[in-house]
N, C-alpha and C positions, 0 to 999 in steps of 0.2 A: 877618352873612354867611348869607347865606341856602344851602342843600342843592344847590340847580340849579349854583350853582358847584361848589362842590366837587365836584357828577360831572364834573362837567367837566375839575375840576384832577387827581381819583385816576384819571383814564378814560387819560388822556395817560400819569400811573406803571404803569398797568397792562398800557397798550397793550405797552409797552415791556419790563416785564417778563415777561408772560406768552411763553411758547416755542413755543405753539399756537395755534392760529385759537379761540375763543369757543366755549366748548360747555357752560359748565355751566349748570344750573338758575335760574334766579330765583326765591329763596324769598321774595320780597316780594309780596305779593296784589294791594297798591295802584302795582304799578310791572307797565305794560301790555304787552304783547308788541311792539308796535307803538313803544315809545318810542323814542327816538334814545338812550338811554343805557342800554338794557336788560343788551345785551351784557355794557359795561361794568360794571355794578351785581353781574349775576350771578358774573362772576368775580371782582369784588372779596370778594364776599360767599363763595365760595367759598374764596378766597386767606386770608379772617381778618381782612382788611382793615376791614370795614367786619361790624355786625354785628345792625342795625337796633334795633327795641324789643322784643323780646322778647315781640309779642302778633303778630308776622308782618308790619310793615306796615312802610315804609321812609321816609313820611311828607315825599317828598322836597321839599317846598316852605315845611316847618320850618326856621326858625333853629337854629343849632345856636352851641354856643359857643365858644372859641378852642382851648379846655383837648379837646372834642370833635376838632375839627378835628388839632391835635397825636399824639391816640391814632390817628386815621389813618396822619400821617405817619410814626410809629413804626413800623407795624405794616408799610409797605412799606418803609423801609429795614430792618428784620429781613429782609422776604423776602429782596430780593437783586436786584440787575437795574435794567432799567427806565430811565427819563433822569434818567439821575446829573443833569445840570444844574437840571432841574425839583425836581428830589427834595433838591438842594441849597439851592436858593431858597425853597423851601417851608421848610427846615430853620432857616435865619436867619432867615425871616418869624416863624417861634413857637420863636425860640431860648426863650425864657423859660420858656415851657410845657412844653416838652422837655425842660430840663433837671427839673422838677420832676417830669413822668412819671417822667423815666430813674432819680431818685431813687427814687421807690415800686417801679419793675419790679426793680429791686437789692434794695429789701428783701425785695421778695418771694422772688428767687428763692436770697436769704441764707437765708431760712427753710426754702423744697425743701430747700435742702443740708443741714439741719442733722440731714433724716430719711435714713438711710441701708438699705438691706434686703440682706440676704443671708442665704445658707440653703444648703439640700441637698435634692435628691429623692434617697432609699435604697431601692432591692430587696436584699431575701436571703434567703436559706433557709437553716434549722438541720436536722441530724438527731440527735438523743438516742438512743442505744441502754445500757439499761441491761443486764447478766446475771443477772438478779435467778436467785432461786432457783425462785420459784414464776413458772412460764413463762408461763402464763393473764392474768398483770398486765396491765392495760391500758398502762401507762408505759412498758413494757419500749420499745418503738420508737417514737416521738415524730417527727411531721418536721411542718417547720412556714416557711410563704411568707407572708413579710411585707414590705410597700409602707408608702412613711410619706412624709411630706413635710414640712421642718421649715425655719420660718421664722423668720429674727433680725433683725428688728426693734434701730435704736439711734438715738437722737434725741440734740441739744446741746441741754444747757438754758441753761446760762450755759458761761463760760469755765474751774467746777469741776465741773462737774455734769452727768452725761450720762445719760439712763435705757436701758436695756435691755431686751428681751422673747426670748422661746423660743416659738411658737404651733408644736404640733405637730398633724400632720393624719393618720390612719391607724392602722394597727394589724395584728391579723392578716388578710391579705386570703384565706387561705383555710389553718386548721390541721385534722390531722386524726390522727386515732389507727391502728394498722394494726389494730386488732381493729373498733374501733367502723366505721371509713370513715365519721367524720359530719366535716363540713365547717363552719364559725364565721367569718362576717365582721364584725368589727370596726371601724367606722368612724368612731372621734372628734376631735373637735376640743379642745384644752385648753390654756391658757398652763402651760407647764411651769415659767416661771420670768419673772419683772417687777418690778425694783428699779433703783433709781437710783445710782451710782456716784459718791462724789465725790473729788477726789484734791488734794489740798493739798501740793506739795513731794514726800517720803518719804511720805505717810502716804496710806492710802486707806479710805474708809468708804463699806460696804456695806448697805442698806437696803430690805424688801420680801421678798419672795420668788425668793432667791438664790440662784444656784449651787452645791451644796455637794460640794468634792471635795477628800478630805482628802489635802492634801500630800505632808506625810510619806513617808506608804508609797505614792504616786501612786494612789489610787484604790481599794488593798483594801478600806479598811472600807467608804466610802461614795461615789457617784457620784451622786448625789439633787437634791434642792433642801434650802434651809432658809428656813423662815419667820422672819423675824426680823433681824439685823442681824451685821456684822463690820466690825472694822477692825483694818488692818496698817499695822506702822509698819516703817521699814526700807529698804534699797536693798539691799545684798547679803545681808548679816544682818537679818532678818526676823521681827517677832513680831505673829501675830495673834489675835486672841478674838473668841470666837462666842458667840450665843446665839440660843434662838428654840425651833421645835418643827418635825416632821417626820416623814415618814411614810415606815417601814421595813417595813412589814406585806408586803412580798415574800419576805422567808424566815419568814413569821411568827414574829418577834419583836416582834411589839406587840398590842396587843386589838383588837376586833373595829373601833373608829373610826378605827384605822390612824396616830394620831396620839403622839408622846410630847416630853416637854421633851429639852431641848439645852444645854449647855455646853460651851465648850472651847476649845483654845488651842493653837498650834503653835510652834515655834522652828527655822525653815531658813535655813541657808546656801547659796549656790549665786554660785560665781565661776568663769568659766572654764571647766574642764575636769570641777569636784567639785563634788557635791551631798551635804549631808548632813541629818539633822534628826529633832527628837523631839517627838509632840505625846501629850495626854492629851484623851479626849471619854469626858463622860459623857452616857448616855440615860437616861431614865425618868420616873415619874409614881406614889409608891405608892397612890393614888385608881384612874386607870385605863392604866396600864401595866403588864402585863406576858406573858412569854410562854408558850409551852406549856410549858414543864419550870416552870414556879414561879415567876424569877426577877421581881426588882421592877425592877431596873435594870440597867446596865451600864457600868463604868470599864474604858473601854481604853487601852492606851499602848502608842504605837509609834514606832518608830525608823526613818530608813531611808540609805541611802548609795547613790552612783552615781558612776561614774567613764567618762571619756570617752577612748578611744585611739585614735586614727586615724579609721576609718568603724566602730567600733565604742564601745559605751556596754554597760559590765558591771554592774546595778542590783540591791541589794535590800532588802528591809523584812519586818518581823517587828509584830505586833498581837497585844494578850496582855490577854483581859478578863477584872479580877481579880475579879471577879464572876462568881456563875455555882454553881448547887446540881446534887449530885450526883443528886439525886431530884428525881422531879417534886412536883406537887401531889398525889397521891396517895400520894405516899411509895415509890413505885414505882423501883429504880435505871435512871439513863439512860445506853446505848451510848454509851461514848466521850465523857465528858462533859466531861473534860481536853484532851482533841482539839477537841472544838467550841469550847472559849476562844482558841482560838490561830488566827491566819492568816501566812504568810508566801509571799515571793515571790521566787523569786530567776531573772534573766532575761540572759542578752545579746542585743543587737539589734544589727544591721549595716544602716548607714546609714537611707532610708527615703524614700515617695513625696514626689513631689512635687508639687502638683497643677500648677503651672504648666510646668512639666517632664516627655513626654511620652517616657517609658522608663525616669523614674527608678525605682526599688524598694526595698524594705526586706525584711527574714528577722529574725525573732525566736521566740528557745527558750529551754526553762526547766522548771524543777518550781515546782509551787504547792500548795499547800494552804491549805483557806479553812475554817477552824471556823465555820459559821450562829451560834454566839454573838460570836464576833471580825468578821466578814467580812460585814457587813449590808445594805447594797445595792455589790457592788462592778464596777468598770467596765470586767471581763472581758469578752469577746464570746462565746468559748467554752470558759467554765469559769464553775462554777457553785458557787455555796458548798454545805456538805457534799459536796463533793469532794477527794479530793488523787491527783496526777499528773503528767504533764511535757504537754508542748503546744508547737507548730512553730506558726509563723503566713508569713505573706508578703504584702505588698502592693507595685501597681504602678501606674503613670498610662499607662494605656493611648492616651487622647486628652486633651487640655488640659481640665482640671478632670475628668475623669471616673476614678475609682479602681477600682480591682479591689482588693476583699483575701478570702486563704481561709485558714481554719484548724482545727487539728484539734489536740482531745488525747485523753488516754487513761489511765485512772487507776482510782481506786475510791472509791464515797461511801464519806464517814468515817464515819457511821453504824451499816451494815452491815457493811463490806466489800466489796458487791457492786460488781463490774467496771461503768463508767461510760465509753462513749464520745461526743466531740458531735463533727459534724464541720459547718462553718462556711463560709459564702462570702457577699459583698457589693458590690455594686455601689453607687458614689458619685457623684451628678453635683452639681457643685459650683456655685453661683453667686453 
């Protein structure tokens, strides 16, 4: 079958489909202004129909082969339109061919689907105001505009096996102190988190650089990643164990590589209307782990309970690390050193946004306190370890996927004493 037909035969599909008089371009060099099928070529070639050789030339007086001719026919029964009759004839002419394209274009587009993406672009601004004693502090007032753009990435590998990613883009897009007035743009790119899932029945096993957000007490002690691996066995009762390494150097509690071992395990229930549960994590490394006060490690155990009534959920947990010296490394005593072991949280929430729901809202109150030896990376917005205080929060879905949440508390680092306020707001576009 020589090319001169088949313009011939996609010229008549395209007459037909096309909704317009001829106007696109001819990207073929060797196909002449002057042709009788010019027209036609250029808006096939236009339409995806037709897509020459990939060095510009359309070489129309080449054979082409059946399996070619078929990728044509495809390509305008996809568009749409056109003389169904012709376009049907052609279709029984290379039924054969067709069926075996139709097969690869399914595999393929099995495979698209098996990548999936979704994410969040975040704005918010914090303001920190401390009352310290000495007024001159640079900390005392803190406020801070932060942009970020976070993307999840989730692929099927087989029918157990699906991997996950976190690529986060941003940082602070403009922090500034009220004494200094200097301004800090932060702009990075990092996989926050990339491991593969696999789920067998009850059981699931976690692998890479994971998620890590300790159950339990819903996120006081840690809200991080962990390097290394977990599985949980279980459907309403639930047990699972961790191991791997991770990096807490945010309240610094770890040395200067930011890095320490991991151990640990949970036991939750949750049916219904009640949640309860009690887990044990230990941190450390005595080579190169440990923090400013001395300590080489840290064993913590926590408990926590939730109950659910109506559009309210009344929640709370307690983290208690039996670990933990009264002095530092210098033998020096440290402020409150009984207080920085302990973190707990006690909360109720009344209902909550929704993102596909455009007026839903949530209100959540409470007192917390977070000992920096208990409370190590936790997944507060506004409260901060060595703190304790109460705290109002509220979010709402203003438009479809996009949230509003603000919040505010007001308390005193455990540390000092000195009076600690942050006050909180966030914008969420969802997709």
């Amino acid at each position: 079958m020589k090319k001169t037909l088949v313009s011939a035969l996609t010229t008549a599909i395209v007459v037909g489909a096309a909704s317009t008089t001829f106007a696109a371009a001819n990207p073929f060099e060797d196909v002449p202004a002057d042709h009788w099928a010019y027209d036609a070529i250029a808006q096939l070639a236009a339409d995806g129909v037709i897509e020459g050789y990939g060095d510009g030339t359309y070489r129309g007086d080449q054979e082409i082969t059946r399996y070619e001719m078929a990728q044509m026919i495809a390509r305008a029964m996809a568009k749409g339109g056109g003389d169904k009759a012709l376009i049907d004839k052609l279709a029984a002419e290379f039924a054969d061919e067709l069926n075996n394209l139709g097969v690869r274009v399914a595999a393929l587009e099995k495979k698209v689907d098996n990548v999936k993406w979704g994410g969040e672009l975040r704005y918010q601004f914090n303001r920190k105001i401390l009352e310290h004693s000495n007024k001159d502090r640079e900390d005392n007032n803190f406020h801070q505009n932060f942009a970020q753009l976070r993307l999840k990435p989730s692929f099927t590998i087989n029918k157990n096996w699906t991997g996950k990613a976190g690529i986060y883009y941003g940082g602070n897009a403009k922090a500034f102190r009220e004494n200094l007035k200097d301004a800090n743009n932060i702009n990075d790119v990092y996989m926050k988190w990339a491991y593969v899932e696999g789920v067998y029945g009850n059981t699931k096993i976690e692998l890479g650089r994971t998620i890590f957000w300790s159950t339990v007490d819903e996120g006081i002690i840690m809200d991080d990643y962990l390097a290394g691996g977990r599985v949980t066995f279980g459907k309403d009762l639930k047990f699972s164990i961790g191991a791997g390494r991770t990096d807490n150097t945010q309240h610094n509690y770890a040395t200067a590589n930011g890095a320490s071992s991991y151990v640990g395990g949970e036991l939750t229930y949750s049916k219904n209307k009640f949640n309860a549960g009690i887990g044990y994590h230990h941190f450390g490394d005595e080579e190169n782990w440990t923090n400013a006060y001395g300590d080489k490690s840290a064993d913590i155990w926590t408990v926590g309970l939730g109950y659910k009534f109506g559009d309210f959920r009344l929640s709370g947990a307690y983290a208690q690390n039996t670990k933990g010296e009264s002095t530092n490394a210098a033998g020096a005593d440290v402020l409150n050193s009984s207080a920085q072991r302990k973190a707990y949280n006690i909360q109720l929430t009344y209902k909550g946004a929704k993102a596909n729901k455009p007026g839903s809202f949530g209100i959540e109150a409470g007192y917390r306190h977070l000992g920096q030896f208990a409370s190590l990376v936790p997944t507060y917005d506004y409260f901060d370890t060595d703190q304790k205080g109460w705290f109002v929060g509220a979010n709402v879905t203003i438009l479809p996927n996009t949230i509003l949440m603000l919040g505010y508390s007001d308390g005193k680092t455990i540390s000092d004493e000195m009076g600690k306020k942050i006050m909180f707001s966030r914008v969420r576009f969802l997709f």
